[in-house]
C-alpha positions in Angstrom: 21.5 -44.5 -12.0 18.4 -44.5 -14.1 19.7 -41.6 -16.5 23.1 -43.3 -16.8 21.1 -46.5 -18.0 19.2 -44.4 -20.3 22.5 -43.5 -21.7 24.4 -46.2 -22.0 21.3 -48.2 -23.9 20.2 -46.0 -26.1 23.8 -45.4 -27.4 24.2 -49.2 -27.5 20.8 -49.5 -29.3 21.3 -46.5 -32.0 24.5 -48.7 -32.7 22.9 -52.1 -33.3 20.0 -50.6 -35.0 22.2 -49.2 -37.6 22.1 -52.2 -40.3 18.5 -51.4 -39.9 17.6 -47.8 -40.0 20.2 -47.0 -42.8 17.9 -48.9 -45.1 14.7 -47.8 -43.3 15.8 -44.2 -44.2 16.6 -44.3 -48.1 13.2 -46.3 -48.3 11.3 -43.7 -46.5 13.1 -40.8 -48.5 11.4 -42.4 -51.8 8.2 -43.1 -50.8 5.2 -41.5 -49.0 5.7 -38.2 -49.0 9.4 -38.7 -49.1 10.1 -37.6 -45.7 12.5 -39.7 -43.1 11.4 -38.2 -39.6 7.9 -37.4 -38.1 8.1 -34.4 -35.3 5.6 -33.8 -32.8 4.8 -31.9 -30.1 4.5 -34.3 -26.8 4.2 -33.7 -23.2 7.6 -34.3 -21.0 8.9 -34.2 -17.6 7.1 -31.7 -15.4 4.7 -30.9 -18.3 7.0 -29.2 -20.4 6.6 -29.9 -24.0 9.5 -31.5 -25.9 9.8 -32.8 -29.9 9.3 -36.7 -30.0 11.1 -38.3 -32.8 9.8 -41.1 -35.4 10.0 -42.9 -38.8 7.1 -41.2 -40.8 4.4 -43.6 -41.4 1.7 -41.8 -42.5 0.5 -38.9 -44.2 0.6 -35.0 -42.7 -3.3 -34.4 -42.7 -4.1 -37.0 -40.1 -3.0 -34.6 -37.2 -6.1 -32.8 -38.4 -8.7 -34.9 -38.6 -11.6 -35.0 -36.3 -10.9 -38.2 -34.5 -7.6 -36.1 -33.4 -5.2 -38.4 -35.1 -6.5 -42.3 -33.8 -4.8 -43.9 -36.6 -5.8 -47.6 -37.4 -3.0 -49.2 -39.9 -5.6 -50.1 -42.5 -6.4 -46.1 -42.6 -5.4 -45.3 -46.2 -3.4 -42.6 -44.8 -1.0 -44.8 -43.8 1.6 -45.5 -46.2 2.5 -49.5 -47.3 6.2 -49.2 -45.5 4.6 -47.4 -42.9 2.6 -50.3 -42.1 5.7 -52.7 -41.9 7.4 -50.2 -39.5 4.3 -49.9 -37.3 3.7 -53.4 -37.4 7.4 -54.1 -36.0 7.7 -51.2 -34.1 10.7 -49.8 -36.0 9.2 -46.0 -36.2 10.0 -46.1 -32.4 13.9 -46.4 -32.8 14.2 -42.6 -33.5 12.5 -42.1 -29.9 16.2 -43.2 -29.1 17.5 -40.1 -29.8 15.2 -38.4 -27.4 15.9 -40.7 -24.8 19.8 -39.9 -25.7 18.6 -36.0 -25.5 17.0 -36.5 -21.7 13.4 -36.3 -23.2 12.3 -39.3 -22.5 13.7 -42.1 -20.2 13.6 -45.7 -21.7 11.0 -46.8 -19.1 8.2 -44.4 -18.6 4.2 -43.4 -19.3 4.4 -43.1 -23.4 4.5 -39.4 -24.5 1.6 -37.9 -25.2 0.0 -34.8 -27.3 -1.4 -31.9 -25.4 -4.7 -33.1 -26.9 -4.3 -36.7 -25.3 -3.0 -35.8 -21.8 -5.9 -33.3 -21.2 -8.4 -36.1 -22.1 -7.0 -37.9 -18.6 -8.7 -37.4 -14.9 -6.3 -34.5 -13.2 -4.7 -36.9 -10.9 -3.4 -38.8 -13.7 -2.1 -35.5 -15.1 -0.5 -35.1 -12.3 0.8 -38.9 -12.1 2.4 -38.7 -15.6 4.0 -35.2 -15.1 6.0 -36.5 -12.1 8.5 -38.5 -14.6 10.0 -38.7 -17.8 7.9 -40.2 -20.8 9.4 -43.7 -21.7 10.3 -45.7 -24.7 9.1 -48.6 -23.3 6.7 -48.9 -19.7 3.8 -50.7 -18.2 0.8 -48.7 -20.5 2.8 -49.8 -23.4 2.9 -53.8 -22.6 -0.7 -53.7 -21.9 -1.7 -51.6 -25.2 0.7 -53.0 -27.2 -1.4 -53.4 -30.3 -3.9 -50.7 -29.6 -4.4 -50.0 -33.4 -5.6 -53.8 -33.7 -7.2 -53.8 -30.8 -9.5 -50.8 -31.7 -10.5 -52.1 -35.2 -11.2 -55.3 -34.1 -13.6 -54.1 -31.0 -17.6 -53.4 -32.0 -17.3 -49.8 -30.6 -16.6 -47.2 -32.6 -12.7 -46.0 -32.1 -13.2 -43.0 -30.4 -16.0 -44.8 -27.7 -13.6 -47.5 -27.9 -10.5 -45.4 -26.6 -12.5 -43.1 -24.4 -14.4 -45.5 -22.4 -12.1 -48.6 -22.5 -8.8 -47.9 -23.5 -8.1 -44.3 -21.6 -9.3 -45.0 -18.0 -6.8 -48.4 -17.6 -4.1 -46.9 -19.1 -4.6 -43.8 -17.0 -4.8 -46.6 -14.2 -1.7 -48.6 -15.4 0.4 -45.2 -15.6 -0.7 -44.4 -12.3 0.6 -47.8 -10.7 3.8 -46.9 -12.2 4.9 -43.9 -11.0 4.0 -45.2 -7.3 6.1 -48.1 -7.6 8.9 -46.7 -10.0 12.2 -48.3 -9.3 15.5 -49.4 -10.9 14.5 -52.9 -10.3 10.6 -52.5 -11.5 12.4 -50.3 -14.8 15.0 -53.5 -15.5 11.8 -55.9 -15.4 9.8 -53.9 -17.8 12.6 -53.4 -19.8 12.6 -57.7 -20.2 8.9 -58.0 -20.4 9.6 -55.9 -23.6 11.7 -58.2 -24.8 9.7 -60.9 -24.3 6.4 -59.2 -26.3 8.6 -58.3 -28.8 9.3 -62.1 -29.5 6.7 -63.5 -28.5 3.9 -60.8 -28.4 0.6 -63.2 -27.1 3.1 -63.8 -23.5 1.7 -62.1 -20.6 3.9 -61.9 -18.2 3.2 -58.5 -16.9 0.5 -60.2 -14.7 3.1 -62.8 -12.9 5.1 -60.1 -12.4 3.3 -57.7 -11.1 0.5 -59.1 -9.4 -0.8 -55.3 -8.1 -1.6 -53.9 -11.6 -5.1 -52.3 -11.5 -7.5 -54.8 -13.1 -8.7 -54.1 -16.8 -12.4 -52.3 -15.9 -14.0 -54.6 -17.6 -13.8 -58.3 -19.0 -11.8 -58.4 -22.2 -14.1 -60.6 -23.5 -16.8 -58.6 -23.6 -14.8 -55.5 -25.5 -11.8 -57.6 -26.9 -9.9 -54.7 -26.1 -9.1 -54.4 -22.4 -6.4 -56.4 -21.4 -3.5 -55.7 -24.1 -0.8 -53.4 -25.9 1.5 -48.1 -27.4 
């Protein structure tokens, strides 16, 4: 039931999204470094590796920088459309395709790079493994403006990710795969749409009274508590 759903929405989605990402692409193919699609390398179903799809929002050469790619959109890597897309959430629609493809399911942990997934605790590993990666899921409600979360904390990013943002989402990743479900996928899938229109909402927590608590008080970091 779950795959069929994957199905049928993403091929309903691409379809809407069309007026859009017709004009998305002959922007992107005359700007930035004039390329439509950004490929990476991400961690799927049962740890096998798969190629997730985006818009390109930003330049090549931030895969290689020290922080391991932690982009912030005021980075001047990232390009002035790429910021809009980012922003909205538009470089995700691609991600479509590799729900379309069996990749990735439209509810899942978000897919991460080999470098992120070893940076988690074993059992969370083993926790994200156990299912396919999602468009949309619990992790990315929470963290749903990491980028602006980071740069408007008073720890450095990489302290800020390591020590705040890594342990609750392993947490929050964790609680889902224990209480997967067609019902708890078609409230998530809601929640998003919510967020989407009104992105301060917090439903999650009436929803699902069990999450794991954020480790500590978000006022303190002005981090923990939101979203990826």
């Amino acid at each position: 039931m779950k795959r069929a759903l994957d199905i049928l929405v993403s091929m309903v989605l691409l379809g809407l999204s069309l007026p859009l990402t017709i004009p998305i692409c002959i922007i992107l193919k005359f700007t930035g470094e004039k390329r439509i699609f950004f490929r990476q390398e991400r961690i799927g179903l049962g740890g096998k590796p798969f190629q997730l799809l985006k818009f390109t929002t930003m330049m090549d050469s931030v895969a290689n920088r020290p922080d391991g790619g932690l982009v912030l959109d005021t980075d001047p890597e990232v390009f002035w459309f790429g910021r809009i897309l980012r922003k909205t959430k538009l470089n995700e629609v691609p991600q479509l395709l590799n729900v379309l493809r069996g990749d990735m399911s439209l509810v899942g942990p978000r897919p991460l790079t080999m470098k992120s997934f070893w940076r988690y605790k074993p059992e969370v590993q083993e926790a994200i493994s156990r299912v396919r990666p999602g468009l949309t899921g619990i992790g990315s409600i929470v963290f749903r403006d990491e980028a602006g979360l980071i740069a408007r904390s008073n720890l450095d990013r990489n302290r800020c990710y390591e020590e705040i943002i890594l342990p609750y989402k392993g947490a929050l990743e964790q609680w889902y795969t224990k209480n997967a479900s067609l019902l708890t996928d078609l409230q998530l899938l809601a929640i998003t749409a919510c967020v989407v229109l009104f992105p301060n909402v917090r439903l999650h927590e009436r929803v699902f009274p069990s999450l794991p608590k954020p480790p500590v008080s978000p006022a303190d970091t002005q981090v923990a508590g939101e979203k990826d």
